[in-house]
C-alpha positions as CSV (number, residue, x, y, z in Angstrom):
1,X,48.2,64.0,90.6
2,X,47.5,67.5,90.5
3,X,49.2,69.7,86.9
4,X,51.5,71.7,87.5
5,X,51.4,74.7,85.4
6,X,53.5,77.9,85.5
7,X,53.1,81.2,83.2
8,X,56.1,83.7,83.5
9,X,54.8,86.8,81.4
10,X,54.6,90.4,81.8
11,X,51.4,92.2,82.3
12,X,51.2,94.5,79.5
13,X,52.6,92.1,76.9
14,X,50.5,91.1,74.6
15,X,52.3,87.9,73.6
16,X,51.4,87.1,77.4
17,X,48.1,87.7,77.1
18,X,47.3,85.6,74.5
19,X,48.8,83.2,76.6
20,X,46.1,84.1,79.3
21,X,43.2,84.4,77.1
22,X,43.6,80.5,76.0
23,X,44.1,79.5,79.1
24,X,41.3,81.0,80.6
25,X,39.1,79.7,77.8
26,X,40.2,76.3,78.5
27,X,39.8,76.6,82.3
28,X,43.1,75.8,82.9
29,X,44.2,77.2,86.9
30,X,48.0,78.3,86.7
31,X,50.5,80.3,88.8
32,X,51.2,83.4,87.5
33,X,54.8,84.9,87.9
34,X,55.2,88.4,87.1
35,X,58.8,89.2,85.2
36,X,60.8,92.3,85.8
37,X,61.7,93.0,81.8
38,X,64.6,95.3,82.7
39,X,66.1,92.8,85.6
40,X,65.0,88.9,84.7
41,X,64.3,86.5,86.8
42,X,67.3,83.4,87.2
43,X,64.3,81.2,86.4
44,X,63.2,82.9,82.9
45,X,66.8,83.0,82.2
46,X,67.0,78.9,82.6
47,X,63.9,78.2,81.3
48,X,64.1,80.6,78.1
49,X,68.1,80.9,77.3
50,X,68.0,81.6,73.9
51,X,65.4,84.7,73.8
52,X,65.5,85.2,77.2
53,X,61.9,86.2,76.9
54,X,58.3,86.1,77.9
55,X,56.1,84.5,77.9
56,X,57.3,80.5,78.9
57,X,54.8,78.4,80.1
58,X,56.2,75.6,82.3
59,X,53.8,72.5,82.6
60,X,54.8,70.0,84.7
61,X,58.7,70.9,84.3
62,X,58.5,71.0,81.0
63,X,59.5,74.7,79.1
64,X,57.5,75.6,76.1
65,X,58.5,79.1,75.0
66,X,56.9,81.9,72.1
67,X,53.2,82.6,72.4
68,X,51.6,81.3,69.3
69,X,53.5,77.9,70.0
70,X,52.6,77.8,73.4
71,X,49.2,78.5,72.0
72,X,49.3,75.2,70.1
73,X,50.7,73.7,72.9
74,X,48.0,74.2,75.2
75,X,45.3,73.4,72.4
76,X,47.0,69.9,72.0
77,X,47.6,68.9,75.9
78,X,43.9,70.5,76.6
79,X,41.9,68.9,73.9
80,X,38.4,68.8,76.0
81,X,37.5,72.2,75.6
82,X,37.8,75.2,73.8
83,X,39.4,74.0,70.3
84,X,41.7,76.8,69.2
85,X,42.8,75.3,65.9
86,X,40.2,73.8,63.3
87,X,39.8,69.8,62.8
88,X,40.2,69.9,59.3
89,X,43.8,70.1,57.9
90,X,43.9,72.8,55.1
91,X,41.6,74.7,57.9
92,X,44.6,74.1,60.3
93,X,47.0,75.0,58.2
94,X,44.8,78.4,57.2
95,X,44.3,79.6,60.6
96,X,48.8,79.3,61.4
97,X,49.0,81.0,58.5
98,X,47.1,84.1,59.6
99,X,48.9,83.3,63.3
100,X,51.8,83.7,61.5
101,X,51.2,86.7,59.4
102,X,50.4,88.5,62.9
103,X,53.3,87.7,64.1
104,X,55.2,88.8,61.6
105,X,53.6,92.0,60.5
106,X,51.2,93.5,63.7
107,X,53.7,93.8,66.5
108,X,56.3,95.2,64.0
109,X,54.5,97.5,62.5
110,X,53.1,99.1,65.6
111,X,56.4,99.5,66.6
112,X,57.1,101.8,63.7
113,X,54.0,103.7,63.8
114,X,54.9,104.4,67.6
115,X,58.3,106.0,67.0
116,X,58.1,107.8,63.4
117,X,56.9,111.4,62.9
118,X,56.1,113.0,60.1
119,X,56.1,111.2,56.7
120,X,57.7,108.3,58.1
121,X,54.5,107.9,60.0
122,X,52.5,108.4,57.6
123,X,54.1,105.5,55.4
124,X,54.0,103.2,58.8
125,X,50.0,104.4,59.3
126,X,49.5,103.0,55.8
127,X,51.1,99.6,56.5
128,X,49.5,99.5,59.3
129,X,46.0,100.0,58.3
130,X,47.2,97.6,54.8
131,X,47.8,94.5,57.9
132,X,44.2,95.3,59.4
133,X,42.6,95.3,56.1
134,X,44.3,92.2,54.8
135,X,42.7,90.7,58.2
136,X,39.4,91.9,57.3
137,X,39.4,90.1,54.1
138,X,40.2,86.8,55.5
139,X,37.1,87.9,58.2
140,X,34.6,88.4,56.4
141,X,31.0,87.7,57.2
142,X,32.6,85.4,59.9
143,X,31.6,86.4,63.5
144,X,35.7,85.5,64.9
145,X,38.5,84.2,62.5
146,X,37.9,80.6,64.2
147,X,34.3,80.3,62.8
148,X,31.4,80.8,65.4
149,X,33.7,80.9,68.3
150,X,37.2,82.3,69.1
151,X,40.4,80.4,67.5
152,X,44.0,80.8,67.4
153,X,43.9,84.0,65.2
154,X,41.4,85.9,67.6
155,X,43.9,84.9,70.5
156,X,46.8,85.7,68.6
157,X,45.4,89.4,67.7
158,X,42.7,90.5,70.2
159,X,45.5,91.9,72.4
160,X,46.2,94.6,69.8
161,X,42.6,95.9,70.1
162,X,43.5,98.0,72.6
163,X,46.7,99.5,71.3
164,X,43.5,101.0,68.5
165,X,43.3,104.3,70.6
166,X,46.7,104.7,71.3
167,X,47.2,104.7,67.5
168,X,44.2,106.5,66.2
169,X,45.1,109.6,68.5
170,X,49.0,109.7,67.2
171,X,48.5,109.5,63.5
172,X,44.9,111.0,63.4
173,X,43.1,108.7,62.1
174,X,40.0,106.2,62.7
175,X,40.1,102.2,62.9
176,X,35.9,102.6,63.2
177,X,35.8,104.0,59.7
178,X,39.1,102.5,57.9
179,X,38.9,98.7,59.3
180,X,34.8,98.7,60.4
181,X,34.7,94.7,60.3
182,X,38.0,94.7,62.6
183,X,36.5,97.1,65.4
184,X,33.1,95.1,65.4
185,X,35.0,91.8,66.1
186,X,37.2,93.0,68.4
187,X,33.8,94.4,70.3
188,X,32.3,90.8,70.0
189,X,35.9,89.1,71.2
190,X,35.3,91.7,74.6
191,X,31.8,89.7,75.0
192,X,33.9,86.8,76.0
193,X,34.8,86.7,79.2
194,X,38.2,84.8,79.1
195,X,39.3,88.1,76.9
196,X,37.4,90.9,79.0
197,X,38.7,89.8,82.3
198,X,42.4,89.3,80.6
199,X,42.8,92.3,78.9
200,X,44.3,95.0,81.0
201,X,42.6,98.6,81.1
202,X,43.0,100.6,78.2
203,X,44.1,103.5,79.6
204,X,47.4,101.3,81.4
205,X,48.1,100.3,78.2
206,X,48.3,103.8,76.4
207,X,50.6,104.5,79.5
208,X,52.8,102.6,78.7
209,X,53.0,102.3,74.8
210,X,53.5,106.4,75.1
211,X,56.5,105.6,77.2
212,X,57.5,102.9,74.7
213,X,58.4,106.0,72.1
């Protein structure tokens, strides 16, 4: 009996895409539902009635909602291929911790960069760069956070690679020379091809993150 798995996302999300990136790295086929973000589907609404947001994967009737735990999700049903999360427990437990600290700290911070001016944006420039940098250190000499191949925290942040120019052109400054080892791994994650082919054009993106602010 054939799986029956649904994604409802929006294209430029980048919670969605990490939900694409994994399961294009495991191989896994799924319909794809575009959402209207301003009018939501009756479907999204049912299947996601506390947020009401994307993404929500839908496997086999069953509703799994919030990216990094659908992330986990699909590394535990899909097992074969692709580990996303490390064997080991401390090294499990390592890599939700630097999910997590994505979560809480990337998306929020972009946010402020996006809408302050002046010193406001220079404080949230700071931060900003402070997240990246916290990143490298947990990098290193490592080729992806996951060790020799992508994991979790690759999945979880890659999406944010191309918000880099977006950001570098409104506060004036460069990821290549403040966060070096963050821009080379985000230029060895774009080798892959379950990212490349995931990740929308860069240009789209800036479109709409400038009408974000």
């Amino acid at each position: 009996m054939a799986e029956e798995v649904i994604l409802l996302d929006y294209w430029a999300s980048p919670f969605g895409t990490r939900v694409r990136i994994a399961l294009a790295e495991k191989g896994i086929k799924y319909e794809y539902k575009e959402e209207n973000l301003d009018e939501k589907s009756k479907l999204l609404l049912e299947a996601n009635p506390v947020y009401k947001q994307i993404p929500v994967l839908i496997h086999n009737g069953k509703v799994v909602c919030e990216s990094t735990i659908i992330l986990e999700y699909i590394d535990e049903v899909w097992k074969d291929k692709s580990p996303l999360l490390p064997c080991h427990p401390y090294e499990r437990a390592q890599a939700r911790f630097w999910a997590d600290y994505i979560d809480k700290k990337i998306y929020s911070n972009s946010v402020k960069l996006l809408r302050s001016k002046g010193e406001e944006q220079e404080t949230a420039k700071k931060d900003w760069i402070e997240c990246f940098k916290a990143l490298e250190g947990e990098l290193g000499e490592k080729p992806y956070f996951g060790g020799q191949s992508l994991g979790i925290v690759d999945v979880g942040l890659v999406p944010f690679y191309l918000w880099f120019n977006t950001f570098e052109t409104l506060a004036n400054f460069s990821m290549g020379t403040e966060c070096p080892k963050i821009v080379d791994w985000g230029k060895r994650c774009m080798d892959n091809d379950s990212v490349s082919k995931t990740l929308q054009d860069e240009h789209k993106i800036h479109e709409i993150l400038v009408e974000y602010m």
